[in-house]
C-alpha positions in Angstrom: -30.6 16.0 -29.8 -32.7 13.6 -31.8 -32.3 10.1 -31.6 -31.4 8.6 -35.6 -34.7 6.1 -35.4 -37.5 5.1 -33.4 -36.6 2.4 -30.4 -33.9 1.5 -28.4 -30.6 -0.4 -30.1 -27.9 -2.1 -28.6 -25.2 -2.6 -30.7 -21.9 -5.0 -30.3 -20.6 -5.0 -33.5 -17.0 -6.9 -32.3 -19.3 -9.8 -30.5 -21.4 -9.7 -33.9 -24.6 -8.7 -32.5 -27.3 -5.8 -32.6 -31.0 -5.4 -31.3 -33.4 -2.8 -31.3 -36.7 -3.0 -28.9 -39.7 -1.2 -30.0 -43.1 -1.4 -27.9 -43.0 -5.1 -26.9 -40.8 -6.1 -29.9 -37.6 -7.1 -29.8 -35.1 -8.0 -33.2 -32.0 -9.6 -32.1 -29.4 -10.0 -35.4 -26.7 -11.2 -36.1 -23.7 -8.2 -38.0 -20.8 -8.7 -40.1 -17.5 -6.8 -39.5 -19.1 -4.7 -41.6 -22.2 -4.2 -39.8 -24.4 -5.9 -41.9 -27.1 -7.7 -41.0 -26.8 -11.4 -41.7 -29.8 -13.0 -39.9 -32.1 -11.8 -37.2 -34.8 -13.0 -34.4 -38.3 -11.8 -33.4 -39.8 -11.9 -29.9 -42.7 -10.6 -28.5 -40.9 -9.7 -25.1 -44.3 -9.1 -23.4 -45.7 -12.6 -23.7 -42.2 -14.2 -24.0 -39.8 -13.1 -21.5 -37.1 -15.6 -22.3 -36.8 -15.3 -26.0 -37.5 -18.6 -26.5 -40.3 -17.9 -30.0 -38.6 -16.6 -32.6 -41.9 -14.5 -34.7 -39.6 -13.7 -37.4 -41.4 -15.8 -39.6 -45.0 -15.4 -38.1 -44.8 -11.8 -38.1 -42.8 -11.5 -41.3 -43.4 -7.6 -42.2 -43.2 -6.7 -38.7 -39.5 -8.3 -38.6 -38.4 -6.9 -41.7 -39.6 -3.5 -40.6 -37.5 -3.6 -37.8 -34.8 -5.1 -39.2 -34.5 -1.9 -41.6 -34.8 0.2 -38.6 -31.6 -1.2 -37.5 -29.5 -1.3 -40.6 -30.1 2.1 -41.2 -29.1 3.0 -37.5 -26.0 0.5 -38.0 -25.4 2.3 -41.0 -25.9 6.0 -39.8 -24.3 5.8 -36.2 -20.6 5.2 -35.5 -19.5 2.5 -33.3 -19.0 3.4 -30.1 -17.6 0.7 -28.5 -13.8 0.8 -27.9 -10.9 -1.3 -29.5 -9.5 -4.4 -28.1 -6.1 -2.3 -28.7 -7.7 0.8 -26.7 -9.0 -1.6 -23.5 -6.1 -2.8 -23.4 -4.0 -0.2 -23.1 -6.2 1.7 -20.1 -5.7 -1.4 -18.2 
């Protein structure tokens, strides 16, 4: 099976969060209910472990490129996690 994009993505669209790590980059955004993103972070997760430099302005182009990475996989793959209504119910 091919993957939809390049990197690895976590997505949490009901806590309102996505990131996608490619090489040593990581972009950490922000979604809508809609899954749209509404603002994201850059790290370099090489030279900063903790996330505590946001690049995003530094490294402009690389943080937009990865932030379209993203939206299209948001856009492409369905969300996987569960419902509230469904965890609750296997409980």
């Amino acid at each position: 099976m091919k993957r939809p994009i390049d990197g690895l993505v976590f997505s949490r669209p009901r806590q309102g969060m996505a990131a996608i790590r490619a090489g040593e980059w990581k972009l950490l955004a922000e979604v809508n209910a809609k899954r749209e993103i509404q603002s994201a972070k850059l790290f370099n997760v090489v030279e900063d472990i903790a996330e505590k430099r946001d690049l995003s302005a530094a490294q402009a182009d690389k943080a937009r490129r990865l932030q379209s990475r993203l939206q299209t996989y948001l856009e492409t793959v369905g969300d996987p996690s569960p419902t509230m209504r469904r965890r609750k119910k296997a409980e």
